[in-house]
N, C-alpha and C positions, 0 to 999 in steps of 0.2 A: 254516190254509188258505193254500194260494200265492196271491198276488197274479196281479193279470192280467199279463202279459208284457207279450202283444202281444194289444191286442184290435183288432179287425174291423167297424169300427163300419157297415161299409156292410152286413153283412149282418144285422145286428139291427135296424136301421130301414132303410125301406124305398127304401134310394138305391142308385144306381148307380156308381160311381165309375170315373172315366179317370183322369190327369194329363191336363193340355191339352194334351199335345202328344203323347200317345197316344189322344186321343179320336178316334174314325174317322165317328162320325155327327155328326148337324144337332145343331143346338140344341134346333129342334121336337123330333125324334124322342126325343134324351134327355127333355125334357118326358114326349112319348107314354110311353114307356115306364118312367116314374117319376111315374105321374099319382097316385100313393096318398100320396106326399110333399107336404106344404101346407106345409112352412119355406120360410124363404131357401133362395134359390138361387145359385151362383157363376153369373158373365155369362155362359157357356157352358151355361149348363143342369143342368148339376149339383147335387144337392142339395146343403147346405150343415149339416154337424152343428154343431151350437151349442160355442161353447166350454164352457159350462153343462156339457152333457150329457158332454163329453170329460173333462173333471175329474171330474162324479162319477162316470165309468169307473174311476176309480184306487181303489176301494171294491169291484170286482166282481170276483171269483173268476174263474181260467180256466175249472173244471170248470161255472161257474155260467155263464156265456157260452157256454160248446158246447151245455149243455144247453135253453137257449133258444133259441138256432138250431136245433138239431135237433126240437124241438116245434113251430118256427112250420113246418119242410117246407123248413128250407135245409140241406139234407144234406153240397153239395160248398162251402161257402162259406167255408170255411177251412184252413189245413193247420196241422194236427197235430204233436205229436213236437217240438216246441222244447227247446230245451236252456235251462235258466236257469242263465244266469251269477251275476245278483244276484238272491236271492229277495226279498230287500228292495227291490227299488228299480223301480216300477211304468216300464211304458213306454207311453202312451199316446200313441194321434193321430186323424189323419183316412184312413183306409186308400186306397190306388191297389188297384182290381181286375186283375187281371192279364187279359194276352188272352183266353186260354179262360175261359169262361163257362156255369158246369153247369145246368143246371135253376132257376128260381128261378119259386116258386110267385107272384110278384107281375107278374115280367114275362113268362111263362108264360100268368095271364092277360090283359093286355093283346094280346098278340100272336096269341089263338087267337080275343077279340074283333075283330080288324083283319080275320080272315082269314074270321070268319064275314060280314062285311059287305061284303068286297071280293070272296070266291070263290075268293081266290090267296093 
C-alpha cells in the first residue's frame, strides 16, 4: 500500500486552517466556526493538530485517508492526482486550507445554526 504523500489533516479532524497571514476573520469567529474542536488552539484561533497525531499519520495509507473523508461528507477537501516522487518516504504536517472553501458538513452546520437565530 502507498504511504501517505501528502495528508490533509484539517479535513479529517475537525479544524479549519489559514496561515496567519492569510486568515481573513476574528479569532471569535474561527472559534464559532470550529466549535466541534476541544484541543489546543494557535493564539489566533486555529485549531491546533497534536504532533502525536501528525506522526502517527506517517502509518495511514492515501487511499485510506480519502476514504475517511469521503464517509464523514467532506467531498471537496482535498485534491487528488499527486505524483509520488518517493513512495518511500512519507510527507507529513499541519495543512494551510486554501481560499475557496467547498462545503464542509461541520461548518455548514454551525453557519445555518447562526442564521436560524439571527434571521440573516
Amino acid at each position: 500500500m502507498k504511504r501517505l504523500s501528502v495528508l490533509l489533516l484539517s479535513s479529517v479532524i475537525s479544524g479549519y486552517f489559514y496561515s496567519a497571514s492569510a486568515q481573513t476573520i476574528t479569532k471569535d469567529e474561527m472559534i464559532f466556526l470550529t466549535s466541534e474542536w476541544k484541543g489546543e488552539r494557535f493564539p489566533d484561533g486555529r485549531p491546533r493538530i497534536s504532533d502525536e497525531l501528525i506522526a502517527r499519520a506517517r502509518n495511514i495509507g492515501i487511499e485510506e485517508a480519502w476514504q475517511i473523508l469521503n464517509n464523514e461528507g467532506y467531498k471537496c477537501q482535498y485534491e487528488g492526482n499527486w505524483k509520488m516522487i518517493h513512495d518511500d518516504v512519507p510527507v507529513i504536517g499541519r495543512a494551510v486550507t486554501a481560499t475557496f472553501i467547498p462545503t464542509r458538513p461541520d461548518l455548514e452546520k454551525n453557519i445555518k445554526e447562526r442564521v436560524g437565530k439571527t434571521g440573516t
